[in-house]
C-alpha positions as CSV (number, residue, x, y, z in Angstrom):
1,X,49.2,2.4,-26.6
2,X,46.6,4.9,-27.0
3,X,46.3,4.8,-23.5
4,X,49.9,5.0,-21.9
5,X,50.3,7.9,-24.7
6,X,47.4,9.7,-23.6
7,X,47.2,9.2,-19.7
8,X,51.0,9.8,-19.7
9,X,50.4,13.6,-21.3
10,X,48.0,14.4,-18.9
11,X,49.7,13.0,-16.1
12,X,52.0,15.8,-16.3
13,X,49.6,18.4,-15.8
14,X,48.3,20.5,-13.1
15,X,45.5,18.8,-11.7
16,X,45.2,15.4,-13.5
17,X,41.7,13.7,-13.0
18,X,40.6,10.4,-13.6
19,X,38.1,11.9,-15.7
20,X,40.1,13.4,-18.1
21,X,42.0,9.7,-19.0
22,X,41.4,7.9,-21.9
23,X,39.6,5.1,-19.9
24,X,37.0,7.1,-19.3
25,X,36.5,8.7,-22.7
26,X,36.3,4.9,-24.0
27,X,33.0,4.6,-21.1
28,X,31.8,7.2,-22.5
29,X,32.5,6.2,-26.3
30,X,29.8,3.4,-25.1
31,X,27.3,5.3,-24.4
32,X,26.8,7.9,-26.9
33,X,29.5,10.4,-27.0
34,X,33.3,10.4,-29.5
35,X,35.9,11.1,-27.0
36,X,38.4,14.1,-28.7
37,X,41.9,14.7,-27.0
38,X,43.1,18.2,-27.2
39,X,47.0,19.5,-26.3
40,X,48.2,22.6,-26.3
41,X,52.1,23.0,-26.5
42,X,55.0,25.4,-25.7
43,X,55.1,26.7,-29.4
44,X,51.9,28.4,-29.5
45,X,50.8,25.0,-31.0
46,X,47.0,23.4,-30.5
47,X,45.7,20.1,-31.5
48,X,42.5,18.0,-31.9
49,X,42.2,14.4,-32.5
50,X,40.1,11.4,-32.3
51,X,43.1,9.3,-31.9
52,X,45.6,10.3,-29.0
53,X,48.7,8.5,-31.0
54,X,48.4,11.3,-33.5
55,X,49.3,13.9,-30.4
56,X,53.1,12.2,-29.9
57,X,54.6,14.5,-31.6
58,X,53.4,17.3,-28.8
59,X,56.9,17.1,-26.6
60,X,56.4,20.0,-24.5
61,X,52.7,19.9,-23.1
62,X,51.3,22.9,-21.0
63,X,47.3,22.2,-21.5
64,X,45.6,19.4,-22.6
65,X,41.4,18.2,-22.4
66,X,39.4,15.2,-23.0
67,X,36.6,16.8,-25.0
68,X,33.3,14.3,-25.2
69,X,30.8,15.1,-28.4
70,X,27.6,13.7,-28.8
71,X,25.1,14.9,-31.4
72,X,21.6,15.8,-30.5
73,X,20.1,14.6,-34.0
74,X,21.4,12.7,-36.4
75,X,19.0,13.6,-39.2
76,X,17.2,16.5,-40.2
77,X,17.5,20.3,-39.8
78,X,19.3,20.4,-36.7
79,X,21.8,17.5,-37.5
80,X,25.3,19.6,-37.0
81,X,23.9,20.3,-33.5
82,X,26.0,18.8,-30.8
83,X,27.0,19.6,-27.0
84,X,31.0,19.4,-25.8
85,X,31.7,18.4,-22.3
86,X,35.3,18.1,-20.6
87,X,34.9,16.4,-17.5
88,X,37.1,18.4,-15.2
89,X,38.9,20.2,-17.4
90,X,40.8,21.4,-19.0
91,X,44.1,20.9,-17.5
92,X,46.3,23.7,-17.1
93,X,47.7,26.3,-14.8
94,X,44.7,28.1,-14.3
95,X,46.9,30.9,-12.8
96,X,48.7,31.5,-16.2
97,X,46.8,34.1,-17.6
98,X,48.1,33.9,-21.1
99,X,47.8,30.3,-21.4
100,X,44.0,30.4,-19.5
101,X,43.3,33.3,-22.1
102,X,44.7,31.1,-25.0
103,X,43.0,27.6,-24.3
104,X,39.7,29.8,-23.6
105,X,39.8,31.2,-27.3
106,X,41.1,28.2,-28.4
107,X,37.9,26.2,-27.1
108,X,35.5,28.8,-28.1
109,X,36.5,28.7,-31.2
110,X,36.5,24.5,-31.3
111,X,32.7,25.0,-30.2
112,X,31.5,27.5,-32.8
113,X,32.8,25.4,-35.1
114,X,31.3,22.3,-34.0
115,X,28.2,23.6,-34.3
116,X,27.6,23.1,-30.4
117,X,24.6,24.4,-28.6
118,X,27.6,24.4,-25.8
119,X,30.6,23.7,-24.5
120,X,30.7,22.5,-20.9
121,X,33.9,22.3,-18.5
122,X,34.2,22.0,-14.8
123,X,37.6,22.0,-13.8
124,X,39.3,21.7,-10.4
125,X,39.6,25.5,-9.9
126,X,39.4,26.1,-6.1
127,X,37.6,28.9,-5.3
128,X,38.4,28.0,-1.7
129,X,38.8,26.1,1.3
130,X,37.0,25.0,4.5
131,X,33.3,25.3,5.2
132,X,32.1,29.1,4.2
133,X,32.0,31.8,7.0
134,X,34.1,29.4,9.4
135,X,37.1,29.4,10.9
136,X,39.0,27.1,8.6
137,X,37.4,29.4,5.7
138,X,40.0,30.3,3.1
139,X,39.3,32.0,0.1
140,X,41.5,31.9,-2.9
141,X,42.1,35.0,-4.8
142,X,42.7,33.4,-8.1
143,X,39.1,31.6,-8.1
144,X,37.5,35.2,-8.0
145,X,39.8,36.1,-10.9
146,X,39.1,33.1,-13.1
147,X,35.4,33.7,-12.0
148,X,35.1,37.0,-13.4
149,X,37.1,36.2,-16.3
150,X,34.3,33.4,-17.6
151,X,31.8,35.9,-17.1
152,X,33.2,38.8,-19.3
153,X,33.9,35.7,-21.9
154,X,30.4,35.2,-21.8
155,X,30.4,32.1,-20.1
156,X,27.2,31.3,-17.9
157,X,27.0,29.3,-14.3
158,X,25.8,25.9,-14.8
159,X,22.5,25.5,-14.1
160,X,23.2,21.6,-15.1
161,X,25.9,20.6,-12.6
162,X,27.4,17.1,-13.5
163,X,29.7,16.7,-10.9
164,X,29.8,17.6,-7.2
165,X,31.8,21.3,-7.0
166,X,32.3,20.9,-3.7
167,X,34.2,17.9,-2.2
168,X,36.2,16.8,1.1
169,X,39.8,15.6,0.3
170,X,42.2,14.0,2.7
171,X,46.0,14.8,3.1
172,X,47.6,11.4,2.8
173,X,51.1,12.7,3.6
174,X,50.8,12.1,7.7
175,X,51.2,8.6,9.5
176,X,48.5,6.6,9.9
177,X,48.5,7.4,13.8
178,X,48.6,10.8,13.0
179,X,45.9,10.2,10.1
180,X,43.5,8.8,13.0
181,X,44.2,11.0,15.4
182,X,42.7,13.7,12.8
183,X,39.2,11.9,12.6
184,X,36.8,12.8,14.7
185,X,36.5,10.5,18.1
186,X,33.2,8.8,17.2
187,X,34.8,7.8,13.9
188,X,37.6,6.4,15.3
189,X,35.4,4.3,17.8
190,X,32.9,3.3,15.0
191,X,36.6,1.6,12.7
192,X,37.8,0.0,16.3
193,X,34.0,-1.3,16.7
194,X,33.7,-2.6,13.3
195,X,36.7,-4.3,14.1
196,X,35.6,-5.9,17.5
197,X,32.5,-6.8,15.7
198,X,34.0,-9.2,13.2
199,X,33.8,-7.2,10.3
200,X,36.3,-8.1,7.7
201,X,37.6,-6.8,4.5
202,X,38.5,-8.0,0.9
203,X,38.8,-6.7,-2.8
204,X,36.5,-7.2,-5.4
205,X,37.0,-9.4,-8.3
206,X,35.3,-9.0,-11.5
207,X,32.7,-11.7,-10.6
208,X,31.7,-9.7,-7.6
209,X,30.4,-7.1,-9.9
210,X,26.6,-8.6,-10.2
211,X,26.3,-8.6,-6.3
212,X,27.6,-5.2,-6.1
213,X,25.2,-3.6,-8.5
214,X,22.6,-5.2,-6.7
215,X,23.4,-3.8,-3.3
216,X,24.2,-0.4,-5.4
217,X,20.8,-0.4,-6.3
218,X,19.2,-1.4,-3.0
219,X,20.8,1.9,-1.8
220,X,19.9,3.9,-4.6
221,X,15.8,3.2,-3.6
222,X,16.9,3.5,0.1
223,X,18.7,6.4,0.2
224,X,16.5,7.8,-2.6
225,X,18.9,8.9,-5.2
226,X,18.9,7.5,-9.0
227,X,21.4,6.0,-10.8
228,X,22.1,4.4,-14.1
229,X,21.6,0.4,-15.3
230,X,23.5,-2.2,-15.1
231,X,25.6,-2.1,-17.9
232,X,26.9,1.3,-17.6
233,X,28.3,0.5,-14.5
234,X,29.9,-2.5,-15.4
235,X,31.3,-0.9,-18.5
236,X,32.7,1.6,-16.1
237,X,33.9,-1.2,-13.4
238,X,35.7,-4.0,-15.6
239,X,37.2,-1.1,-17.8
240,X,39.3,0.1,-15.3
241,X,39.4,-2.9,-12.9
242,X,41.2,-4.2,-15.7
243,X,44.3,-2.0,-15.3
244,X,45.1,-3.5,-11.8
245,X,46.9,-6.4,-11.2
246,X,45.0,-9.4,-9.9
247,X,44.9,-8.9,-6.3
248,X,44.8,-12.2,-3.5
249,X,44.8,-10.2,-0.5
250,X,44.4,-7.1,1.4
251,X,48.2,-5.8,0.4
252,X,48.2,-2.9,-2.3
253,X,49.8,-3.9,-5.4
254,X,52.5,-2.0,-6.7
255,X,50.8,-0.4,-9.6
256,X,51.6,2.0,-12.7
257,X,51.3,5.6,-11.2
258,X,50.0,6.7,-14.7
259,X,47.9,3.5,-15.2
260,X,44.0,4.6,-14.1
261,X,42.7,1.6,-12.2
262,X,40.1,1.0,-9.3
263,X,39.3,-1.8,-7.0
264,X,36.2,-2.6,-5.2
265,X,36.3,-3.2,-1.4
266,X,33.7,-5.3,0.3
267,X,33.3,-5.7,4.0
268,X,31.7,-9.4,5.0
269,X,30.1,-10.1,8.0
270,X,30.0,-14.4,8.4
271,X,31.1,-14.3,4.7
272,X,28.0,-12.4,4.1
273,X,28.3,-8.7,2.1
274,X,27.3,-5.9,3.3
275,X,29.0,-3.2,2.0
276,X,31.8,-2.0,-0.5
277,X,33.1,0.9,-1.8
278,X,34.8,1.6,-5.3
279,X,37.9,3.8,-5.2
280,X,39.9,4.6,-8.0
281,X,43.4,5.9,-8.9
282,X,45.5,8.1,-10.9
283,X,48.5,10.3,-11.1
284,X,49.1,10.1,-7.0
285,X,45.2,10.8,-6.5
286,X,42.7,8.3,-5.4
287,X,38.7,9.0,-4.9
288,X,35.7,7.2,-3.3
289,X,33.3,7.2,-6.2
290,X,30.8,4.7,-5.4
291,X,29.4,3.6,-1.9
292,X,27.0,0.8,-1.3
293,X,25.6,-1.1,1.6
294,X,22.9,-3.1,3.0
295,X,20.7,-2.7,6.1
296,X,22.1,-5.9,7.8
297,X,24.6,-5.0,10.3
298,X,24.5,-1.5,9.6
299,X,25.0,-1.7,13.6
300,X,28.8,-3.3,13.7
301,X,29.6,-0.1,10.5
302,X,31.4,-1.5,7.9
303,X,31.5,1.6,6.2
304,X,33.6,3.0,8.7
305,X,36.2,0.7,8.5
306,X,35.7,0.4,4.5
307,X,37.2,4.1,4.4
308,X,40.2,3.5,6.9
309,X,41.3,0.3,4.7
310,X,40.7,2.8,1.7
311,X,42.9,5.6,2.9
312,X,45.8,3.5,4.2
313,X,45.5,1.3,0.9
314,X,45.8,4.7,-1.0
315,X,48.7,6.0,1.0
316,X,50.7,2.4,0.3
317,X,50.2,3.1,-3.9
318,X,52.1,6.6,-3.2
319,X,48.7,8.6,-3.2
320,X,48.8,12.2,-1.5
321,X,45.7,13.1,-1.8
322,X,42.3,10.6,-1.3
323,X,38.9,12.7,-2.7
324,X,35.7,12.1,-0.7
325,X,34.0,12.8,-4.1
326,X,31.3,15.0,-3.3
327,X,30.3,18.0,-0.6
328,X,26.7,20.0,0.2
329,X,26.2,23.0,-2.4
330,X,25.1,24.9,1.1
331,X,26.7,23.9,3.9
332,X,23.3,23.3,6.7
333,X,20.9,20.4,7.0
334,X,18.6,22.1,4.4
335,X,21.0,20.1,2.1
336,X,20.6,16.7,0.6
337,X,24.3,16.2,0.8
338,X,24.3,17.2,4.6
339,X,24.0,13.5,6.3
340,X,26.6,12.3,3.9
341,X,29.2,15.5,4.3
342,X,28.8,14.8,8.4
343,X,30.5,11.1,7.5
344,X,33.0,12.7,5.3
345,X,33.9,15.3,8.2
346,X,34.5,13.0,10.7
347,X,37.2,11.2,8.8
348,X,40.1,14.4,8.9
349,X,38.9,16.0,5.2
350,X,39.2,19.0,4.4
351,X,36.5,21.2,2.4
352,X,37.6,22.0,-1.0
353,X,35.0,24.5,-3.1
354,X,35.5,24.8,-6.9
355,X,34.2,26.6,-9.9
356,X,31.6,24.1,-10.8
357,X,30.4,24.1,-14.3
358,X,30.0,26.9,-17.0
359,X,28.5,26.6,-20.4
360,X,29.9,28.8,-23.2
361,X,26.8,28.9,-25.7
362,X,27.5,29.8,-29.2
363,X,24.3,29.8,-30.3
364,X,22.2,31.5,-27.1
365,X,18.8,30.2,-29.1
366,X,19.6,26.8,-28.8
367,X,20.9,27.3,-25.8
368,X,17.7,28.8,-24.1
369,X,15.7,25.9,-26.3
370,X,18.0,23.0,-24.6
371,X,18.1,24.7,-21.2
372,X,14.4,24.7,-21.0
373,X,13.8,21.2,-22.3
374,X,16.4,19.0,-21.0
375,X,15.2,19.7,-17.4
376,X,11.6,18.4,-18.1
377,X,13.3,15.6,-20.1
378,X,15.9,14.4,-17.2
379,X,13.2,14.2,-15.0
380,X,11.2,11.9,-16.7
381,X,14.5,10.0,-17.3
382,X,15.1,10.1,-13.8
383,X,11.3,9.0,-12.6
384,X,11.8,6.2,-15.1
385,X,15.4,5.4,-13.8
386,X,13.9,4.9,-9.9
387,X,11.0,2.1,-11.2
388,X,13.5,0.3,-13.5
389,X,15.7,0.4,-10.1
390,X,13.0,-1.1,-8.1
391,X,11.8,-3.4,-10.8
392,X,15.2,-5.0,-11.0
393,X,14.8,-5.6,-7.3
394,X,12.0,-7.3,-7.5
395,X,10.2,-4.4,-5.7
């Protein structure tokens, strides 16, 4: 119930993002963090609770936030010390400037009170559209606005960026002929060759997960990029996998629209894995969050053909939108995001820049003494995150 209650509200909003659902605040509930569920209302009325049932009686949202906590120490001097994030939001019309002025003060205010070292939100402002200083480039007005805004608050840029600001998102709305005739030529021959070469297709079930994590991790050291254990993603998998009904074939189930779900796709070759993407749904939304694959085959590319199932699978569950999940900060090959954007282009996206993530810091000493420690401290997490990779792999 807590669930329908909560993902309904947000549903409603400008914006709604799987991260903000109540799924994802019970992942996170997992691993450290109480998930808190803030609505604003029409009234002039503001609410925070631990339990989302307690928020029914809010008939007439207009904002609304998944807030994680987690404490830094649970004993001693610094005990009340704690950090808010809200995953992509909070939701609102941004462009409502006394509404954006309200829930600002509003979450200030929260955060003081909390005794956070900061509060951190990154929500889907656009700041604009297409890549910078091209001819698709498109700036929008109210970014700048909500930009400047932050900074006169006191908020600071990021310099901890948890998601991507930057993605590549595909209109759904067109036919599928006219959805390939968008992609770029060498995509379209690299799905048609897949095809020729006897790759085929089929979703995930929940005992597919082990094999998937292992070939999650064999790109992680490949690819050179870290990523969490096995459990987490799991967690994170069977949670939401859990929402969609059982699926015996490539068709798209009909599916609650406010129901967060995902499904894993797997592309075979002789029955044999050798890729799969995750994608996940909500609200008329659907994003490629995780990508795996293994060196076999890489020739007949499954991975091209993984993306076409996954946008016409999308547009069948009513989806208008399918997110790529991730863009280059700077838009050149001196990016680490560069080979993976190229991908992304060639399958019709269109760039979509946001406001990344600012930090409201109540306390600017504890601020300062975080912000200088946590980087050291992530990147021994991170060194230690690559050998427990490898060591899982038996490499």
């Amino acid at each position: 119930m807590e669930s329908q209650n909560w993902n309904s509200i947000i549903s409603k909003l400008p914006n709604p993002h799987f991260l903000q659902t109540y799924e994802w605040g019970q992942v996170k509930a997992k691993y450290g963090w109480s998930p808190l569920y803030a609505v604003w209302d029409a009234d002039g009325k503001w609410r925070v609770e631990s339990d989302p049932n307690l928020l029914s009686t809010f008939h007439s949202p207009v904002a609304a936030c998944l807030i994680l906590k987690r404490q830094i120490l649970r004993n001693g001097f610094a005990a009340r010390l704690s950090i808010l994030y809200l995953p992509k939001g909070p939701l609102l019309d941004w462009t409502n400037e006394s509404l954006r002025t309200r829930v600002l003060n509003d979450l200030q205010s929260f955060a003081k009170k909390q005794g956070a070292i900061f509060l951190k939100c990154d929500p889907d402002v656009v700041l604009g559209t297409g890549v910078p200083r091209s001819a698709e480039d498109a700036e929008e007005k109210s970014g700048a606005v909500i930009t400047s805004e932050l900074k006169r608050r006191g908020w600071e840029y990021a310099s901890d960026q948890i998601q991507f600001k930057n993605t590549v998102v595909i209109d759904l709305n067109p036919t599928e002929d006219e959805l390939l005739a968008r992609m770029k030529q060498k995509t379209r021959y690299n799905i048609r060759l897949a095809e020729k070469k006897g790759v085929s297709l089929r979703v995930g079930k929940l005992e597919d997960l082990p094999m998937l994590y292992k070939m999650y991790a064999e790109t992680s050291v490949r690819d050179g990029f870290v990523i969490r254990d096995e459990a987490y993603y799991k967690t994170a998998w069977e949670l939401f996998m859990k929402n969609q009904s059982p699926v015996s074939s490539l068709q798209p189930p009909i599916t609650n629209y406010q129901l967060p779900h995902t499904e894993p796709l797997i592309a075979e070759v002789n029955n044999q894995p050798v890729a799969a993407i995750f994608v996940f749904y909500f609200a008329g939304r659907a994003y490629y969050v995780y990508g795996m694959s293994r060196d076999a085959h890489r020739e007949k590319m499954p991975t091209y053909l993984l993306q076409w199932e996954a946008m016409k699978r999308a547009k069948a569950r009513g989806c208008t939108d399918y997110d790529l999940w991730g863009a280059p900060d700077v838009f050149d090959e001196s990016d680490s995001m560069w080979g993976v954007y190229r991908f992304k282009e060639g399958l019709g996206g269109k760039v979509v820049r946001t406001l990344g993530a600012w930090d409201f810091a109540p306390n600017p000493f504890w601020y300062r003494m975080y912000s200088d420690i946590m980087p050291r401290v992530l990147d021994v997490m991170r060194s230690r995150g690559r050998s427990k990779t490898k060591q899982s792999l038996g490499a």
